[in-house]
C-alpha positions as CSV (number, residue, x, y, z in Angstrom):
1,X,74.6,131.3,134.5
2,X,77.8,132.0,132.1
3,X,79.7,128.6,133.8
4,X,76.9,126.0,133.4
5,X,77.9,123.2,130.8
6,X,76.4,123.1,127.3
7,X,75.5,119.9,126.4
8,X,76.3,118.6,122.8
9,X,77.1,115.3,121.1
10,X,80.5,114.9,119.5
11,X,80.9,113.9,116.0
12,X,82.2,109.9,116.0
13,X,84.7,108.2,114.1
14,X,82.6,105.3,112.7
15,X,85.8,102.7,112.2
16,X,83.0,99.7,111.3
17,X,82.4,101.5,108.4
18,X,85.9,101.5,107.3
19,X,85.9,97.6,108.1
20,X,82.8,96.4,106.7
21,X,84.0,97.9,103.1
22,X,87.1,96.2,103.9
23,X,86.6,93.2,104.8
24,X,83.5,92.6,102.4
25,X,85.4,93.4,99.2
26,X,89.1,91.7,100.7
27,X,86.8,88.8,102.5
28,X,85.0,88.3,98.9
29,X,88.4,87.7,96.8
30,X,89.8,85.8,99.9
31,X,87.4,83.0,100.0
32,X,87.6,82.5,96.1
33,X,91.0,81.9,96.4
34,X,90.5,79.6,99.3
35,X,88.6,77.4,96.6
36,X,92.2,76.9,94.8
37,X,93.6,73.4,94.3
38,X,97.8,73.7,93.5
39,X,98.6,70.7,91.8
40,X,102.4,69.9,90.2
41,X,102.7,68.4,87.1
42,X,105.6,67.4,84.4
43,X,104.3,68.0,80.9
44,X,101.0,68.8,81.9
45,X,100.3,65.1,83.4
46,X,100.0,65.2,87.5
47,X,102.9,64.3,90.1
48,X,102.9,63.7,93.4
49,X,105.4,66.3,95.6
50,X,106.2,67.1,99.0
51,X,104.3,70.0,99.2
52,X,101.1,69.0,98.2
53,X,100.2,68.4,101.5
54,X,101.1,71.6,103.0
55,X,99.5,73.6,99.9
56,X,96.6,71.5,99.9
57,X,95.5,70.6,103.3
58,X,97.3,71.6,106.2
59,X,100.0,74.7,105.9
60,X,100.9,74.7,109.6
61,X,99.3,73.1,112.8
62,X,96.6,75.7,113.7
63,X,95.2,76.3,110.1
64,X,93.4,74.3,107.2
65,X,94.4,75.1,104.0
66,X,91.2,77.1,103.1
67,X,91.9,79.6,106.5
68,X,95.6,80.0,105.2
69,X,94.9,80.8,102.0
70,X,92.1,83.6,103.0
71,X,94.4,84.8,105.3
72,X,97.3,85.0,102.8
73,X,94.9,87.0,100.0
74,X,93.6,89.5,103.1
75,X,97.1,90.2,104.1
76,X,98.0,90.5,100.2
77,X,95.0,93.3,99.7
78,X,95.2,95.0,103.1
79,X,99.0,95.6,103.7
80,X,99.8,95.7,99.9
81,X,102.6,92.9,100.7
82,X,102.7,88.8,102.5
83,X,105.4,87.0,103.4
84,X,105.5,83.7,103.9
85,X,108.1,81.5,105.7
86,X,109.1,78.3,106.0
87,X,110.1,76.8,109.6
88,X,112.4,73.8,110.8
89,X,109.2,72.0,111.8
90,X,107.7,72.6,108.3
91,X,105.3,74.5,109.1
92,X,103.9,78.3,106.7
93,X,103.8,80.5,108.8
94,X,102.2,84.0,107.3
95,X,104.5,87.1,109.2
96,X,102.6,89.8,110.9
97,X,105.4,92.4,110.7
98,X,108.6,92.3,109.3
99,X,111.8,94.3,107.9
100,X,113.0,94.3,104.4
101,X,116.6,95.3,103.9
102,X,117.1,95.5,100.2
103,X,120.4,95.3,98.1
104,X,121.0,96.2,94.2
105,X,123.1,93.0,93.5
106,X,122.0,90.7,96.3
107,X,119.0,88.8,97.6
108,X,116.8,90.8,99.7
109,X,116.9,89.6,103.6
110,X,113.7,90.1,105.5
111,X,114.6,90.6,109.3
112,X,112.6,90.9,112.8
113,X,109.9,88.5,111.6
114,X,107.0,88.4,114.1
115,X,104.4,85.6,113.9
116,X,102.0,85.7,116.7
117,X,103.5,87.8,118.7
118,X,106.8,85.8,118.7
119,X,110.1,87.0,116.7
120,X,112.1,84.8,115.3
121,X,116.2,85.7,115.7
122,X,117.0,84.3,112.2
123,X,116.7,86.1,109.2
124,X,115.6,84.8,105.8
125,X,116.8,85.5,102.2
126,X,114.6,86.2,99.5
127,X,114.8,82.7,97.9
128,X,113.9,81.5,101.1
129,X,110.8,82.6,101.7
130,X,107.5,83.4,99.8
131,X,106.8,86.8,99.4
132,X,104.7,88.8,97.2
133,X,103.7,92.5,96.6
134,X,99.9,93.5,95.4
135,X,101.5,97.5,94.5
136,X,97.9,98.6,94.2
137,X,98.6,102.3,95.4
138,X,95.7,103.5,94.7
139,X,93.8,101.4,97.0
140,X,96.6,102.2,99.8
141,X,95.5,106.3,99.0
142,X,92.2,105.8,98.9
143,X,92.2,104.0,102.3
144,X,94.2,106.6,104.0
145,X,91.9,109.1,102.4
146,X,88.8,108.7,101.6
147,X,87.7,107.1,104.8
148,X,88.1,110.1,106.8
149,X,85.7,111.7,104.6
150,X,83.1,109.4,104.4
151,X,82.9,108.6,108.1
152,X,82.7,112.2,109.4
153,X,79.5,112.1,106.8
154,X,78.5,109.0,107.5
155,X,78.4,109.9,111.4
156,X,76.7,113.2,110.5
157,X,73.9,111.7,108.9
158,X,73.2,108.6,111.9
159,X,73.5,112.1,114.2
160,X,71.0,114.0,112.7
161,X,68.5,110.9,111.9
162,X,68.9,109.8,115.2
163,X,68.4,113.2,116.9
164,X,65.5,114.4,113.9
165,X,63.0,114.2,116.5
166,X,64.3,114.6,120.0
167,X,63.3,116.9,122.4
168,X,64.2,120.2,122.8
169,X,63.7,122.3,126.0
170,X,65.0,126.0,128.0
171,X,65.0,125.1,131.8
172,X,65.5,128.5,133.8
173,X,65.5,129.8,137.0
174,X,63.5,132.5,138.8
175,X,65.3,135.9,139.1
176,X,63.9,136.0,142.6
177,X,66.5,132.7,143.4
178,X,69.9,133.3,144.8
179,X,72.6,131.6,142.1
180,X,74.8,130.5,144.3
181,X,77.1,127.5,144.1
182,X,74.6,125.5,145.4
183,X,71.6,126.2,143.7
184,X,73.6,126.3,140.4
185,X,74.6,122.9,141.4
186,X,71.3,121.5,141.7
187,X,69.9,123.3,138.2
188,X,73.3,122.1,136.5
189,X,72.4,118.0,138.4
190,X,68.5,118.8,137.3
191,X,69.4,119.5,133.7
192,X,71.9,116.6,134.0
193,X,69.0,114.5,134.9
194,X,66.2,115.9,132.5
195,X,69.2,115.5,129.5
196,X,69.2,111.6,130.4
197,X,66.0,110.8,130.4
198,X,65.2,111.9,127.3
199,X,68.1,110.8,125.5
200,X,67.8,107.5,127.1
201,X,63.8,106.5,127.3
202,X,61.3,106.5,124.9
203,X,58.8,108.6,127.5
204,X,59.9,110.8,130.4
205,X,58.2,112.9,132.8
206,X,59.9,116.3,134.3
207,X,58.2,117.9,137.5
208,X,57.7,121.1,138.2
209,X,60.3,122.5,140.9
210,X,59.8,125.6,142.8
211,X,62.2,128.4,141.6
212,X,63.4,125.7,138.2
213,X,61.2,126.2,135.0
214,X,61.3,124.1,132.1
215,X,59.3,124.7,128.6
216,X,59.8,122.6,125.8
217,X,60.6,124.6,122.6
218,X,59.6,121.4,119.6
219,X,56.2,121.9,119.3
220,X,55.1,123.2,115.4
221,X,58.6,122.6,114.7
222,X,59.3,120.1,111.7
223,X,62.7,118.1,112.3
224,X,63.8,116.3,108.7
225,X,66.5,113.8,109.1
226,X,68.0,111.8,106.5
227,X,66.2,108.3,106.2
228,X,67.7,104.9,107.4
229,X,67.6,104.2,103.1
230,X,69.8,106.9,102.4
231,X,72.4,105.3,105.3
232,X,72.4,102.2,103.6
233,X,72.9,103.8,100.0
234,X,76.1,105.8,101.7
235,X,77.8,102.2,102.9
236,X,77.1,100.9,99.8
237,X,78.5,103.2,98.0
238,X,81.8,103.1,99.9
239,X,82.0,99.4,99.3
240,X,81.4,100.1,95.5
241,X,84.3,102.3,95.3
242,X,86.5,99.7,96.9
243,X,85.3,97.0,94.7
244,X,85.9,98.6,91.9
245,X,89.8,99.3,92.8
246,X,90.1,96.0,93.3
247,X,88.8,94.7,90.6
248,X,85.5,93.3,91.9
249,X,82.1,93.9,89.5
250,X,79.5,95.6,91.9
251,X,76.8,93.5,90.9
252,X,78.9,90.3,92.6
253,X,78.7,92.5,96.2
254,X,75.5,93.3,96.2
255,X,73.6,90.2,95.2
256,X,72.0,91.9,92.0
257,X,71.0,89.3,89.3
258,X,71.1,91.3,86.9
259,X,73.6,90.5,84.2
260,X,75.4,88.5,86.9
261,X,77.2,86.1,84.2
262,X,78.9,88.7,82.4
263,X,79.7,89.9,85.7
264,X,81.1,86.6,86.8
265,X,83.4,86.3,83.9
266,X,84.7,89.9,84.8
267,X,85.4,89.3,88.0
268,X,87.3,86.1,87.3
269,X,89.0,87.5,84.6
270,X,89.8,90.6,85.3
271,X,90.5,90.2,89.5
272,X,91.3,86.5,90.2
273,X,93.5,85.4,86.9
274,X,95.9,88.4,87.9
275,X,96.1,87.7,91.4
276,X,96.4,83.6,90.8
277,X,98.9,84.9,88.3
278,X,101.1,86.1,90.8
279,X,100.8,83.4,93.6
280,X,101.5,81.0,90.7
281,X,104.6,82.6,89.5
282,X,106.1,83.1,92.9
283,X,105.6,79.4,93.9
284,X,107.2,78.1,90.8
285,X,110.0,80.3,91.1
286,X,110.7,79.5,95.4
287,X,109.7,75.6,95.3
288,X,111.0,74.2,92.0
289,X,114.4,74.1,90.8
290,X,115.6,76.1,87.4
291,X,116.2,72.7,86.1
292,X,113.4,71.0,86.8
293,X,111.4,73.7,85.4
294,X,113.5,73.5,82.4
295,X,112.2,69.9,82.5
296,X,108.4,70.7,82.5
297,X,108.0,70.7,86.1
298,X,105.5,73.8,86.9
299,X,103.0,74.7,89.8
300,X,99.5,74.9,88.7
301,X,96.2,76.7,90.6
302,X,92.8,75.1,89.3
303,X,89.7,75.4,90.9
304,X,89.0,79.4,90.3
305,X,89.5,80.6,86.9
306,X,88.2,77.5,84.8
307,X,85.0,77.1,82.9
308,X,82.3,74.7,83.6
309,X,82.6,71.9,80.4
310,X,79.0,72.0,80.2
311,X,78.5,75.0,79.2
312,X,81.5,75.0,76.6
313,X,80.5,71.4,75.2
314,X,79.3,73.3,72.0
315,X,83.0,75.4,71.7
316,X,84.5,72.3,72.9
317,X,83.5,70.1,70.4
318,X,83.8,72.5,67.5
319,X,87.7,73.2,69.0
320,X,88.1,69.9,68.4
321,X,86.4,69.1,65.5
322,X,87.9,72.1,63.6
323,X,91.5,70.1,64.2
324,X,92.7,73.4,66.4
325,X,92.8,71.1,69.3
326,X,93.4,67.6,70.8
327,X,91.2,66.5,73.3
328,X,93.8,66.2,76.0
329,X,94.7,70.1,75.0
330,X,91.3,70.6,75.8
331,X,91.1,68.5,79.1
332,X,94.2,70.4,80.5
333,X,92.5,73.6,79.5
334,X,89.6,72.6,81.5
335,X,91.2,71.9,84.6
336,X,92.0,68.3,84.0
337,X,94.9,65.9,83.5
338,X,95.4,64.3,80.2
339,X,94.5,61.2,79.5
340,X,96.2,57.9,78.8
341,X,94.0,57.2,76.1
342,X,96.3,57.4,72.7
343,X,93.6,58.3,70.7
344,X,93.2,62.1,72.5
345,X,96.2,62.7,71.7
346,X,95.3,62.7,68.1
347,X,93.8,66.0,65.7
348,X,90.1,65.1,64.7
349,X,87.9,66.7,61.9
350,X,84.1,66.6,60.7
351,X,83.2,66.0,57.5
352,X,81.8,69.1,57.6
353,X,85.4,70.9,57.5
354,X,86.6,70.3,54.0
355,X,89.4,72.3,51.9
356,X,87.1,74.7,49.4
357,X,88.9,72.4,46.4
358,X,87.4,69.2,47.4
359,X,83.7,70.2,47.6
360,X,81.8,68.8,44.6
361,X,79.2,70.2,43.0
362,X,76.0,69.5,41.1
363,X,75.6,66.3,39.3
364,X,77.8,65.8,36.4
365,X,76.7,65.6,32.7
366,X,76.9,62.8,31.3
């Protein structure tokens, strides 16, 4: 009896778990920036350029500019680095893999690029091509760590849920039966069976064989697994903690309504302004000339981070009534090009602002 097989279930590597906090948090931030419009401008008033097109609508010939852009953030997030090149059919292309050679005095030159599977023989210099580094170790760390931990729990608790109230049994064999190979074969194929069925169907039956006994061992006894609530509060928790390295408010994830303005304004502030920071930077430094930038050429991203007018139209109209602001200045904060109109270009103020001198008083004596 020493050589027949114990059966047992072997603790899994959940890897969807992993994912869905992934890709929820990453996915999230991705299809914000997706929302992005990049306009170019010259003093703050809209141009047209030759890249609008490719920024705006069409990138390459097998994605839209929304898919690109989601792609580009979740590359960003995930491998902590994009790059982005440039081919001779004008076409951005995002790389897959690639090799950075770096130099002290010299532009960096980014080798074996690999797009789909294809690597291209050329390599490309650092002004070249757009590339871009998150340095978020912590979030690196925590996904080489943490996950480990969380998954071997995570599988223990789906284990004992799942087998909380499973069947338990002792199947024997009469000391009157000869144990040889072949009757240890057949208990070892009945127990083989009898394991299946029960693991498998909702209601088995087990006959009675001559010389095989089998008595089940569960009855009285109490089985306490851990509910399918406390499952979901685990996965949730995980995606909390990657939320919260990258900058995402909790209450945005999981759909809570509470305080969901404040948390709006955090999020933008706090994740996307930093991250539109960076895309905007490295555009205007790879697609527009030191001297036009001198001129006032620049790269703008609208579309995310600005506020809705309506709800500033109070603030707006004291900005402007207060003589801080133009109304152009406050159009281009918004999101919007200035207009032709002269007269926003001009400082206005309320009778109600007055220098503390030229406020009268009571009514003078005569």
């Amino acid at each position: 009896m020493w050589d027949l097989d114990i059966f047992g279930i072997d603790l899994e590597q959940r890897a969807y778990l992993k994912k869905t906090a992934i890709e929820t948090c990453i996915n999230f931030i991705g299809r914000t920036i997706s929302l992005s419009e990049f306009r170019f401008s010259n003093n703050g008033k809209k141009i047209k350029s030759e890249w609008d097109y490719l920024l705006n609508v069409r990138p390459n010939t097998d994605q839209s500019a929304a898919d690109f852009w989601q792609d580009f953030v979740y590359k960003l997030l995930h491998d902590n680095q994009v790059l982005v090149i440039l081919t001779d059919t004008n076409d951005l292309l995002i790389a897959d893999s690639f090799n950075r050679v770096e130099y002290a005095v010299y532009p960096d030159v980014f080798k074996n690029v690999v797009v789909k599977g294809y690597e291209f023989k050329k390599s490309f210099k650092m002004g070249e091509v757009i590339h871009i580094s998150y340095n978020n170790e912590k979030f690196t760390q925590f996904l080489d760590g943490m996950f480990k931990d969380y998954t071997e729990l995570f599988s223990r608790m789906i284990e004992t849920n799942m087998y909380a109230n499973q069947i338990r049994a002792i199947a024997g064999v009469d000391s009157n039966t000869k144990l040889d190979d072949e009757n240890r074969g057949k208990l070892e194929n009945f127990i083989d069976r009898m394991f299946n069925a029960f693991r498998k169907k909702a209601f088995a039956i087990v006959p009675q064989i001559k010389g095989f006994s089998y008595e089940e061992i569960t009855k009285g006894v109490k089985n306490e697994g851990r509910s399918v609530e406390e499952l979901a509060k685990l996965k949730k928790d995980l995606t909390s903690h990657v939320a919260l390295i990258l900058g995402i408010p909790t209450t945005l994830l999981h759909g809570d309504m509470a305080e969901y303005e404040t948390a709006l304004k955090a999020y933008i502030k706090f994740c996307i302004k930093p991250l539109i920071k960076k895309i905007q930077d490295e555009l205007n430094a790879k697609l527009i000339e030191k001297d036009d930038y001198m001129n006032g050429d620049r790269i703008k991203i609208f579309g995310v981070a600005e506020m809705d007018p309506l709800e500033l139209a109070n603030a707006i109209d004291k900005l402007v009534a207060s003589m801080v602001y133009t109304p152009n200045e406050v159009r281009v904060m918004l999101g919007n090009e200035p207009s032709t109109d002269e007269r926003l270009n001009k400082h206005y103020f309320t009778k109600n602002y007055q220098e503390l001198d030229s406020v009268e008083g009571g009514e003078k004596e005569k």
